[in-house]
C-alpha positions as CSV (number, residue, x, y, z in Angstrom):
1,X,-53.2,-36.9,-65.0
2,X,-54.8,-33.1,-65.1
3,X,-58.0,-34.3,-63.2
4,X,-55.5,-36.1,-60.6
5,X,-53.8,-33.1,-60.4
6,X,-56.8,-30.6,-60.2
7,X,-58.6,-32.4,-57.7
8,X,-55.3,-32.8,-55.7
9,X,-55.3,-28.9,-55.7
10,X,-58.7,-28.6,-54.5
11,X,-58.6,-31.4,-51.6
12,X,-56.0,-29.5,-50.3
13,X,-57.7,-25.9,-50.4
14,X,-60.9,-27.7,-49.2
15,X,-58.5,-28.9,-45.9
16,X,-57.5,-25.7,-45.3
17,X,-60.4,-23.7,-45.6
18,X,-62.0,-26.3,-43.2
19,X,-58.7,-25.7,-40.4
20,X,-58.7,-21.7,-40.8
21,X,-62.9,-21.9,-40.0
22,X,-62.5,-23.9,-37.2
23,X,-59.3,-22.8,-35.9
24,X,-58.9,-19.1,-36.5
25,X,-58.4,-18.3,-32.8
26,X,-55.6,-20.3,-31.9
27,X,-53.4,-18.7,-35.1
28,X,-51.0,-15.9,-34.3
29,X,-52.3,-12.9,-34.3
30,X,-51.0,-10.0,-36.2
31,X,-49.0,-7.0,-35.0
32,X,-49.1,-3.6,-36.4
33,X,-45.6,-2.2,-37.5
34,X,-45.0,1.4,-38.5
35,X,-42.1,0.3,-40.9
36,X,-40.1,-2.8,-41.9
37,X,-36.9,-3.2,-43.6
38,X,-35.0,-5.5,-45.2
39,X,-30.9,-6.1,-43.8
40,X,-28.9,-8.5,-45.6
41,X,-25.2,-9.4,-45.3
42,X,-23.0,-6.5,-44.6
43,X,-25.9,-4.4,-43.9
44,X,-26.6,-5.8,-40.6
45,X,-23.0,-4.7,-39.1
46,X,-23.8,-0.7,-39.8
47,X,-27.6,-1.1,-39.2
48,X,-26.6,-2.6,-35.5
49,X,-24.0,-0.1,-34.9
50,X,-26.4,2.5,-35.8
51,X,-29.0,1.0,-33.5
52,X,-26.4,0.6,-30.3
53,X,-25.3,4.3,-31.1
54,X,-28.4,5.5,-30.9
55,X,-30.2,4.0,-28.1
56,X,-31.5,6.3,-25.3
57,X,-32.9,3.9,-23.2
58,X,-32.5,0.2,-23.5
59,X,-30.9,-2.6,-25.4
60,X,-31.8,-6.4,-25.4
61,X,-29.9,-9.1,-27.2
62,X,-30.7,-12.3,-27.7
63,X,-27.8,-14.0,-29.9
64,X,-26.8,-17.5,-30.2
65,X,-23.4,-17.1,-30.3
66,X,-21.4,-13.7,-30.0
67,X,-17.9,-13.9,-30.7
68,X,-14.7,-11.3,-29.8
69,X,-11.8,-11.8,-31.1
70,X,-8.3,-10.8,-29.0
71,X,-5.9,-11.4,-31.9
72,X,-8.2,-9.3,-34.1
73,X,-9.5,-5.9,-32.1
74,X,-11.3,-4.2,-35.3
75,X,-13.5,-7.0,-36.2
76,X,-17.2,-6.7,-36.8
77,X,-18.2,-8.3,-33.5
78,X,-16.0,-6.8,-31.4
79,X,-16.9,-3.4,-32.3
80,X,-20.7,-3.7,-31.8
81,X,-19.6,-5.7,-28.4
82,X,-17.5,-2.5,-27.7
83,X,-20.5,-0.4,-28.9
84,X,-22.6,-2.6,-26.2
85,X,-20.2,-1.7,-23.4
86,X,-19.9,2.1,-24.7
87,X,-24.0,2.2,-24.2
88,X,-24.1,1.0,-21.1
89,X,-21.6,3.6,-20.1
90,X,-23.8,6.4,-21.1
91,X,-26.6,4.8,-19.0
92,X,-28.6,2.7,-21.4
93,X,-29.9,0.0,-20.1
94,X,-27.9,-3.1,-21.7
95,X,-29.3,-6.6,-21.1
96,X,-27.5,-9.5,-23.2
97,X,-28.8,-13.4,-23.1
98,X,-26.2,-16.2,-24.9
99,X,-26.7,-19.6,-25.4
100,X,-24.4,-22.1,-23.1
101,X,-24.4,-25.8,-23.4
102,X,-22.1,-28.3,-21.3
103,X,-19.0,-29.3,-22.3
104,X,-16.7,-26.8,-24.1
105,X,-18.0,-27.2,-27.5
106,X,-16.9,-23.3,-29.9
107,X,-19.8,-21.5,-29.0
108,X,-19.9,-22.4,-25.3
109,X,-16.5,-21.4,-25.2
110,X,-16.9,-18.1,-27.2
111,X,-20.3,-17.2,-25.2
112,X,-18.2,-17.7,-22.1
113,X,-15.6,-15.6,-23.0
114,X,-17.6,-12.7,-24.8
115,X,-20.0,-12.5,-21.3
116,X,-16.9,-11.6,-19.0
117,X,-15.6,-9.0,-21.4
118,X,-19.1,-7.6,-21.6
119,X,-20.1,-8.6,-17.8
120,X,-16.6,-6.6,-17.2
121,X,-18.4,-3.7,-19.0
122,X,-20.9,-3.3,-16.8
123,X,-23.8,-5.0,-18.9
124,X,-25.8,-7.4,-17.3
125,X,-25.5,-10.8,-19.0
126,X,-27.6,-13.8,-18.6
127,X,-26.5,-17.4,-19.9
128,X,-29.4,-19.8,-20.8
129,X,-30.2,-22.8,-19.4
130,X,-28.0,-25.7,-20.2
131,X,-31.7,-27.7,-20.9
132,X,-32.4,-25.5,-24.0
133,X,-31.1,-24.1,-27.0
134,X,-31.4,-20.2,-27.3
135,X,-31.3,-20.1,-31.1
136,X,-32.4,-16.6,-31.4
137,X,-30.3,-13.8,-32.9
138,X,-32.2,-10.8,-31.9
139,X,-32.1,-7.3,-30.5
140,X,-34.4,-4.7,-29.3
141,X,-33.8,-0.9,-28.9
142,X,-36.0,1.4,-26.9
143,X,-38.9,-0.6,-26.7
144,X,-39.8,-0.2,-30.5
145,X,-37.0,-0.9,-33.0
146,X,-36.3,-5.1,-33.5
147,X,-33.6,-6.2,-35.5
148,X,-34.2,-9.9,-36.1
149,X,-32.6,-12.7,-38.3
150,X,-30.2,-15.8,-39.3
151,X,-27.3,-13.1,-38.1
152,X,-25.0,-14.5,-35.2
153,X,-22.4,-12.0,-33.8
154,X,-19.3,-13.6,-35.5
155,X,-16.6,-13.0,-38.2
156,X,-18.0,-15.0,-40.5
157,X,-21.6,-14.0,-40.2
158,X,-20.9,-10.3,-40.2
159,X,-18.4,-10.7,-43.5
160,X,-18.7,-13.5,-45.2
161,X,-21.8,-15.3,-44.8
162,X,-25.2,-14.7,-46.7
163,X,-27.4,-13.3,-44.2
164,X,-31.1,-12.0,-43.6
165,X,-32.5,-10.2,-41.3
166,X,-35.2,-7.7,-40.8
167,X,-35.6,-4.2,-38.9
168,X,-38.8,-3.9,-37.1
169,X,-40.4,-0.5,-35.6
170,X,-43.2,-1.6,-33.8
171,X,-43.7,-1.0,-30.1
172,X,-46.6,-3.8,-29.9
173,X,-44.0,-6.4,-31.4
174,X,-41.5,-4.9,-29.5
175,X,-43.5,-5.3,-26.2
176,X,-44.2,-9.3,-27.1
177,X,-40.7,-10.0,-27.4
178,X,-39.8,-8.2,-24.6
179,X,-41.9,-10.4,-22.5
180,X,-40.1,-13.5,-24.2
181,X,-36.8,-11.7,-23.4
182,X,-38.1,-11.7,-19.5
183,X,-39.4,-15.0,-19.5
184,X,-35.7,-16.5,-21.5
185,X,-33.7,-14.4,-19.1
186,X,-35.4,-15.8,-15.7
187,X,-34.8,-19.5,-16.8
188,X,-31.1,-18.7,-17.1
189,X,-28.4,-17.9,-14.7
190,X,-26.0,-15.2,-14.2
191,X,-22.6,-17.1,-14.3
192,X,-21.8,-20.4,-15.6
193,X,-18.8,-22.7,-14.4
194,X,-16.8,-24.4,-16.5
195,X,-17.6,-28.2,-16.3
């Protein structure tokens, strides 16, 4: 049963050191970061805040689904969707993609409500294309700080949920997603009816 085993093992590292000497090219390549951090749970509320508060020039968020609550003014999401509209005020640049399906399923409807209160803000939001799913919960500050994870802009995500994330400073990074950002946000539309 060892040998089994063993040459299991070593078929295995034989196959892929055969696919990384043949292929090496069409792997991603690696991007230099200055410094990464870890952001789990309740971290990611402050750490965003922070971010918003601070930005000088621009702020890009991809997110899933974003969430503000009427009944509930102080929650998590609706501060940093406050501190969105608060940025853009001050003359940061504040860009915002959600993710839309048909129907009226609850994060259509929350997308659609959370982009006129932010579109009512002045920030410039985007919906994407009912043909995908934007899956991403992402946000970029002046060009070089990415915070990036499994964190959606909701109650339960930003209180209760067990959530990673991580905080990028990398302007090369930064730059790469940026294009994505660019190339999400000109597949998607400006407004979307209700069906």
């Amino acid at each position: 049963m060892k040998t089994l085993k063993k040459k299991a093992c070593l078929n295995v590292i034989f196959f892929f050191s055969i696919i990384v000497s043949i292929y090496p090219a069409s792997w991603p390549q690696a991007l230099p970061a200055e410094d990464v951090q870890l952001v789990t749970d309740g971290q990611y509320f402050e750490m965003a805040k922070k971010m918003i508060q601070e930005a000088k020039i621009s702020i890009r968020v991809m997110m899933f689904e974003m969430g503000y609550y009427e009944k509930y003014p102080n929650t998590p999401s609706n501060l940093l969707i406050r501190e969105l509209i608060g940025a853009k005020k001050r003359g940061v640049k504040v860009e915002v993609i959600l993710e839309i399906r048909e129907g009226d399923d609850r994060t259509t409807k929350r997308n659609r409500e959370t982009g006129k209160i932010l579109s009512e803000g002045g920030v410039e939001v985007t919906f994407d294309p009912l043909s995908k799913t934007m899956h991403a919960k992402l946000m970029m500050v002046d060009g070089e700080l990415i915070l990036i994870g499994s964190t959606n802009w909701v109650f339960s995500s930003l209180t209760n949920n067990h959530e990673v994330s991580v905080l990028i400073r990398s302007k090369e990074l930064a730059k790469e997603l940026m294009d994505y950002f660019d190339k999400v946000k000109a597949t998607g539309s400006k407004t979307q009816k209700k069906e």
